[in-house]
ZAZADO-151146 format. One record per residue (C-alpha): x, y, z; residue number from 1; residue in one letter. Coordinates in steps of 0.2 Angstrom, whole numbers. Layout:
BEGIN
(rec (X; Y; Z); NUM; "A");
...
//
This chain:
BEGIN
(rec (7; -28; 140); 1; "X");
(rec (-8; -34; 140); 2; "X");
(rec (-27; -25; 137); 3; "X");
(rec (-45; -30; 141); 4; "X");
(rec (-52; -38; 130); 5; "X");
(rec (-63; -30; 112); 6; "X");
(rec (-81; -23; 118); 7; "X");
(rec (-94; -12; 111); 8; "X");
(rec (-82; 2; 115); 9; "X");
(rec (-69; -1; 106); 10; "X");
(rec (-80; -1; 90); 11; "X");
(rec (-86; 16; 95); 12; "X");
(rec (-70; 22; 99); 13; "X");
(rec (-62; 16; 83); 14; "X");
(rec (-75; 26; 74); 15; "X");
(rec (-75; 42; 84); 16; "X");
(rec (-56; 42; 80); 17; "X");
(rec (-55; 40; 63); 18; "X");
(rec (-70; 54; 64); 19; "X");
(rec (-61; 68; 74); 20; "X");
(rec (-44; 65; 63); 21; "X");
(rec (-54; 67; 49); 22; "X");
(rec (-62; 83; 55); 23; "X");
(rec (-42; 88; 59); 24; "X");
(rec (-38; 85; 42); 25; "X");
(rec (-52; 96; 35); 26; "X");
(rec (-45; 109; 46); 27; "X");
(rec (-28; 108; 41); 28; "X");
(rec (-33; 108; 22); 29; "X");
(rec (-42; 126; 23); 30; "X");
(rec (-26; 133; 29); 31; "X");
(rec (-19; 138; 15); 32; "X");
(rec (-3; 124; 13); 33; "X");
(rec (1; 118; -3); 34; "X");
(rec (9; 103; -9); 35; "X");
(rec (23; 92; 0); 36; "X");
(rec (17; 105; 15); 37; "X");
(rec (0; 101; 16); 38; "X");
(rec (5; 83; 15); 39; "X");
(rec (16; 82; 30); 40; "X");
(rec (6; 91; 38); 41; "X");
(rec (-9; 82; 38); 42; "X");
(rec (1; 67; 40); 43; "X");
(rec (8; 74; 56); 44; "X");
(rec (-5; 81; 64); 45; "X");
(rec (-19; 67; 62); 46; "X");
(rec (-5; 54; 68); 47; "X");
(rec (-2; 65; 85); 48; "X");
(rec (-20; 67; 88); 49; "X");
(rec (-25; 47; 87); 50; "X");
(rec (-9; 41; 97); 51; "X");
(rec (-14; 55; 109); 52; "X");
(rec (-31; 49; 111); 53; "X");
(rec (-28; 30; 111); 54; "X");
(rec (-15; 34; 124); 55; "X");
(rec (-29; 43; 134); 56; "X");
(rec (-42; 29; 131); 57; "X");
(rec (-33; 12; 131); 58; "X");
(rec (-14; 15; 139); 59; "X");
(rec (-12; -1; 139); 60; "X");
(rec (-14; -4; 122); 61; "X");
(rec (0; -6; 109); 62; "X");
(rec (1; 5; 94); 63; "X");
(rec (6; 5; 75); 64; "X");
(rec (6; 18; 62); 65; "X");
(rec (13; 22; 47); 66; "X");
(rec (19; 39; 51); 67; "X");
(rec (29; 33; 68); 68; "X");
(rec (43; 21; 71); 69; "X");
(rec (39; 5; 76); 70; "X");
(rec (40; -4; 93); 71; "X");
(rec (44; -21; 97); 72; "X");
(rec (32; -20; 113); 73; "X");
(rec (18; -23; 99); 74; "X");
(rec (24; -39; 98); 75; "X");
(rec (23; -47; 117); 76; "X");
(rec (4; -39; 117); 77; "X");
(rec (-14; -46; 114); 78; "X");
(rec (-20; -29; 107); 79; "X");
(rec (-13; -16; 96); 80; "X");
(rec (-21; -2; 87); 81; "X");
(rec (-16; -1; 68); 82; "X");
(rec (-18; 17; 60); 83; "X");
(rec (-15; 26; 44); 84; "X");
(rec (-21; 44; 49); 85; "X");
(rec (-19; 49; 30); 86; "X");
(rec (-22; 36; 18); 87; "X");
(rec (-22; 45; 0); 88; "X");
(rec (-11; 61; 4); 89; "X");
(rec (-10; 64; -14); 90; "X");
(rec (-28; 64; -17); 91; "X");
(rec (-30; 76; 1); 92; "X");
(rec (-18; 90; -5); 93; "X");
(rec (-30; 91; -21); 94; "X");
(rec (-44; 102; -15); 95; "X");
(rec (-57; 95; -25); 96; "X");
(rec (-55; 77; -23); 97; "X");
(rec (-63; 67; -9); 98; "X");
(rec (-55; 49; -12); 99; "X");
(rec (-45; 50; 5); 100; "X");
(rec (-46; 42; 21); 101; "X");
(rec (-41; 40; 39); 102; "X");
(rec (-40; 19; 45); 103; "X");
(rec (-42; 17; 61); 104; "X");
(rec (-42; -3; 67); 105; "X");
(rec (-40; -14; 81); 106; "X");
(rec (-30; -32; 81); 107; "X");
(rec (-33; -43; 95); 108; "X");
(rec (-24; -60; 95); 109; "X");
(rec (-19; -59; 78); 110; "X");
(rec (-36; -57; 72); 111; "X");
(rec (-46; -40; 67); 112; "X");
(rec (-57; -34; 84); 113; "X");
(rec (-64; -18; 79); 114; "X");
(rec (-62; -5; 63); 115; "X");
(rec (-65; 10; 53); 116; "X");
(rec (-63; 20; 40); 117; "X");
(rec (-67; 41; 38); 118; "X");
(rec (-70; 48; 23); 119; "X");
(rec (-69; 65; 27); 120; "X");
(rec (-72; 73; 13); 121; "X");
(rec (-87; 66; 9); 122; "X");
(rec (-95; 66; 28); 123; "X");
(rec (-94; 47; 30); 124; "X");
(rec (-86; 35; 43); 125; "X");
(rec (-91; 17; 40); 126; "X");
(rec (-86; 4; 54); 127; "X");
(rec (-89; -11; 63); 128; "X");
(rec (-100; -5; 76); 129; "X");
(rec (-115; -4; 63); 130; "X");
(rec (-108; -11; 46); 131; "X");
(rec (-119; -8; 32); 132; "X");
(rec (-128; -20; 24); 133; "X");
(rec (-120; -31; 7); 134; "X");
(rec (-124; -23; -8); 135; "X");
(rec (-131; -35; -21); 136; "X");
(rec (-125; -37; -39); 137; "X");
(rec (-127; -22; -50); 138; "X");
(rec (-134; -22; -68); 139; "X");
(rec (-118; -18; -83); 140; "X");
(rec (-101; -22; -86); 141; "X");
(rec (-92; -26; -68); 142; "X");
(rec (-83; -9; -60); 143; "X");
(rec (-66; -13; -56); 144; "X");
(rec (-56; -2; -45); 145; "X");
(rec (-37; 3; -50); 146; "X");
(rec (-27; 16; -45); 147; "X");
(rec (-30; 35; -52); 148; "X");
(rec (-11; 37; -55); 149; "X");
(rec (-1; 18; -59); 150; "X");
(rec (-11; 7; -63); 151; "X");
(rec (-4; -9; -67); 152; "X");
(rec (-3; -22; -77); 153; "X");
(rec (-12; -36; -67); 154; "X");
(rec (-28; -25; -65); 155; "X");
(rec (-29; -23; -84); 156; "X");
(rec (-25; -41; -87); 157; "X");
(rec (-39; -45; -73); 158; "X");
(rec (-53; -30; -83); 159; "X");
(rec (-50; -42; -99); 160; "X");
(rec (-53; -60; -93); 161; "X");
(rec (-70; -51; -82); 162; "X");
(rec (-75; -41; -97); 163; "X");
(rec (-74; -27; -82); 164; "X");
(rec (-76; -7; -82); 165; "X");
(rec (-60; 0; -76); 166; "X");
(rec (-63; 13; -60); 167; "X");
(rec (-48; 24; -57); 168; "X");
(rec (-50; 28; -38); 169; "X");
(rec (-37; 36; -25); 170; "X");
(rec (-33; 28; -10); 171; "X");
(rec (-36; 12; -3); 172; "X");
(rec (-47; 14; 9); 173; "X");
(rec (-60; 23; -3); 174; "X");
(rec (-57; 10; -15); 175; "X");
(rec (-62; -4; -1); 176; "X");
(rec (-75; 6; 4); 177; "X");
(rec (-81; 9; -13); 178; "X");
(rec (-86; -9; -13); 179; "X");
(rec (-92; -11; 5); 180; "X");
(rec (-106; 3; -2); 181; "X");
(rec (-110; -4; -20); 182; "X");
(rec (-102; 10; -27); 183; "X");
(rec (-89; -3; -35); 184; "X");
(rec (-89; -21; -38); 185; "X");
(rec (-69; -28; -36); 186; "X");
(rec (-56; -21; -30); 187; "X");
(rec (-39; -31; -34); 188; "X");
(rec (-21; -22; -27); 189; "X");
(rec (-5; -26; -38); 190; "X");
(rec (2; -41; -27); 191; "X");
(rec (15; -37; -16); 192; "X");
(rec (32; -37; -22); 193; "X");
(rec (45; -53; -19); 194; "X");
(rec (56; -53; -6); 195; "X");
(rec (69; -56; -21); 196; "X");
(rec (62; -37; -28); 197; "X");
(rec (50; -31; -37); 198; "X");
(rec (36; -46; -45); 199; "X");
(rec (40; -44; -64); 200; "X");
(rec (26; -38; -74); 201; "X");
(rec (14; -54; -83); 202; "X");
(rec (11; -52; -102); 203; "X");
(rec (-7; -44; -107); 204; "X");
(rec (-16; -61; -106); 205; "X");
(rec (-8; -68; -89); 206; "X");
(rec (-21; -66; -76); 207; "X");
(rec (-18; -60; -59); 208; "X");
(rec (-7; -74; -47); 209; "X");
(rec (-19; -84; -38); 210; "X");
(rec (-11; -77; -21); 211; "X");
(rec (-18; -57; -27); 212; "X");
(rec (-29; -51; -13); 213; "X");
(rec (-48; -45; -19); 214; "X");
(rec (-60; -35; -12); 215; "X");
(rec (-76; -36; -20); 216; "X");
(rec (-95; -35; -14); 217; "X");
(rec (-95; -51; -6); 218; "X");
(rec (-77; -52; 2); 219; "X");
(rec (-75; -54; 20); 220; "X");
(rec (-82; -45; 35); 221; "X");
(rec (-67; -33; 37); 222; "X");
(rec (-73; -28; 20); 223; "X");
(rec (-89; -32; 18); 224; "X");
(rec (-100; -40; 30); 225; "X");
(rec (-99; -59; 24); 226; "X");
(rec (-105; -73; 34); 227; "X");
(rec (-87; -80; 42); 228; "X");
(rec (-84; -96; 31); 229; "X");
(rec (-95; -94; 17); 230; "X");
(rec (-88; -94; -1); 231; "X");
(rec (-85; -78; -10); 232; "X");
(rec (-93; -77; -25); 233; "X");
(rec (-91; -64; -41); 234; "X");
(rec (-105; -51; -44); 235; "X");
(rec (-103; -54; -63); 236; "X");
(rec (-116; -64; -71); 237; "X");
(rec (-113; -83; -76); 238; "X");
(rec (-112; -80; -94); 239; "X");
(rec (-100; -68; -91); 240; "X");
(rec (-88; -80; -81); 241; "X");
(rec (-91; -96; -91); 242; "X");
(rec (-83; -84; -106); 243; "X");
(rec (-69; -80; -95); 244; "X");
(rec (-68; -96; -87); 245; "X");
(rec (-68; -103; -107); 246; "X");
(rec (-55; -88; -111); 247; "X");
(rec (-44; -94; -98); 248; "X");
(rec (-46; -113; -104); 249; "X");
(rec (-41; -109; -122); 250; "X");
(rec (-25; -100; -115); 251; "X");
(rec (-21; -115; -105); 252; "X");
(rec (-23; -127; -120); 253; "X");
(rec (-12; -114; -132); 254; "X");
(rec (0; -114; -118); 255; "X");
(rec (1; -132; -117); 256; "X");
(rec (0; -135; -137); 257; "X");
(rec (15; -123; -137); 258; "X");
(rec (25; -133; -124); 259; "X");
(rec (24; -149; -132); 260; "X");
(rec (27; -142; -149); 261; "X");
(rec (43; -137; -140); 262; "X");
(rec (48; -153; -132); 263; "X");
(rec (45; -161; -148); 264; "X");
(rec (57; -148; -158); 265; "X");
(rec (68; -153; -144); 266; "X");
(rec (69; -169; -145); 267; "X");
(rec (69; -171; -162); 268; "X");
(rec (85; -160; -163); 269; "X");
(rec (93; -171; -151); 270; "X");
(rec (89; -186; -162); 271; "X");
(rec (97; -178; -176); 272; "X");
(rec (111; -172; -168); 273; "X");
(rec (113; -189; -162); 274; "X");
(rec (111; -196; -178); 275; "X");
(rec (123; -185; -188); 276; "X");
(rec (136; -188; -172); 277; "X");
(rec (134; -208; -175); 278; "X");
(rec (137; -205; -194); 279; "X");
(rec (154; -196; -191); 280; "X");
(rec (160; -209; -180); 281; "X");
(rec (154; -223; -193); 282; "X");
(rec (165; -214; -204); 283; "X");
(rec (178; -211; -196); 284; "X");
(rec (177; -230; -190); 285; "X");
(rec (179; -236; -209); 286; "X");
(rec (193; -224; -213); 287; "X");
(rec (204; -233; -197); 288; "X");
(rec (198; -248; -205); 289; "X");
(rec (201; -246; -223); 290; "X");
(rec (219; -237; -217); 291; "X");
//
């Protein structure tokens, strides 16, 4: 299958989606569900709304979302529409709470066309077809983003080496969004796990794997709004990072003090070993001798 190409109406249409599902979801919140119900049907009903509409709107299009099987036809298209219709269902079945979302996005030759993302509860859609503009860096420690419910070892090692604020927040997309508004400064997600199984846990001074994805205040335009190719730098100020960049140095050194204290130990184990095993054959060499 294959689509027209991404225009000024699919960023508009990406961002009236995400709206009216939101809306939907509002609805269904007031009607007096509880739980594992409310969840599902949340879940449900947003999912049906958005494949209905983009199956009214752009036919031709292919479609993924969480909360329907996937198709192969997705793969021998240009375009496919990517959805979560409930992003933080834990977060939307507790009435008070407004850290939940509705992604809405567009992919067109492998590459992100058009997107966005509906905060419902607080009244807000932010998306590509009038992004907001990059927040600069804040005064005060830096506010790191985890989750409100697990969250893990690699974002506490990360709070340490940035001497960071950490910012429990529900789902992902108010967590991204967060940033893209100023409200936060990183947000970093516990890397994926292997394909081997689950990515064991680092000790309290490992960093974060260099391949952790991060979102922060100036991450790129999916996120953000950065100019395509430029560097993304950290909102915390220098001193800050040449003590955690120093930090990390000194736990580079130990490590490496550490390893060749070992080789050393090692090796000079072997040489004794070696040594006593000469001895014994020496002696036993004399005996034959002197026998």
């Amino acid at each position: 299958m294959t689509g027209r190409s991404a225009s000024t109406d699919d960023h508009v249409l990406a961002a009236q989606l995400a709206t009216e599902a939101g809306d939907l979801l509002l609805q269904v919140r007031v009607e007096g569900l509880r739980g594992k119900d409310l969840k599902d049907e949340g879940d449900r009903r947003a999912n049906e709304l958005l494949l209905a509409r983009l199956a009214e709107h752009r036919p031709d299009d292919a479609v993924l979302s969480e909360e329907s099987a996937d198709s192969p036809a997705r793969l021998t298209t240009d375009r496919v529409w990517i959805i979560d219709p409930l992003d933080g269902t834990r977060e939307f079945s507790e009435g008070d709470r407004t850290d939940w979302a509705v992604h809405v996005a567009l992919v067109e030759r492998g590459r992100l066309a058009a997107g966005a993302v509906a905060l419902p509860a607080r009244g807000t859609t932010l998306s590509t077809t009038a992004p907001p503009a990059t927040p600069g860096p804040g005064g005060g420690p830096i506010r790191l983003l985890v989750s409100r419910t697990r969250p893990s070892e690699y974002a506490h090692a990360l709070a340490a080496a940035l001497d960071a604020e950490l910012m429990p927040m529900g789902s992902a997309g108010a967590k991204a969004m967060a940033v893209v508004t100023g409200t936060a400064d990183v947000y970093a997600p516990t890397p994926a796990a292997s394909t081997s199984g689950t990515a064991p846990p680092p000790s309290p001074s490992q960093p974060p794997p260099a391949s952790t994805p991060l979102a922060s205040t100036a991450a790129p335009s999916a996120t953000t709004n950065r100019t395509p190719g430029s560097p993304i730098s950290s909102v915390s100020s220098r001193p800050r990072r040449r003590r955690a960049r120093r930090r990390g140095d000194d736990q580079l050194r130990s490590s490496d003090l550490r390893s060749k204290a070992c080789r050393t130990e090692r090796s000079s184990t072997g040489r004794r070993r070696g040594a006593e095993a000469h001895g014994d054959l020496v002696e036993e060499d004399d005996s034959r001798l002197g026998g």
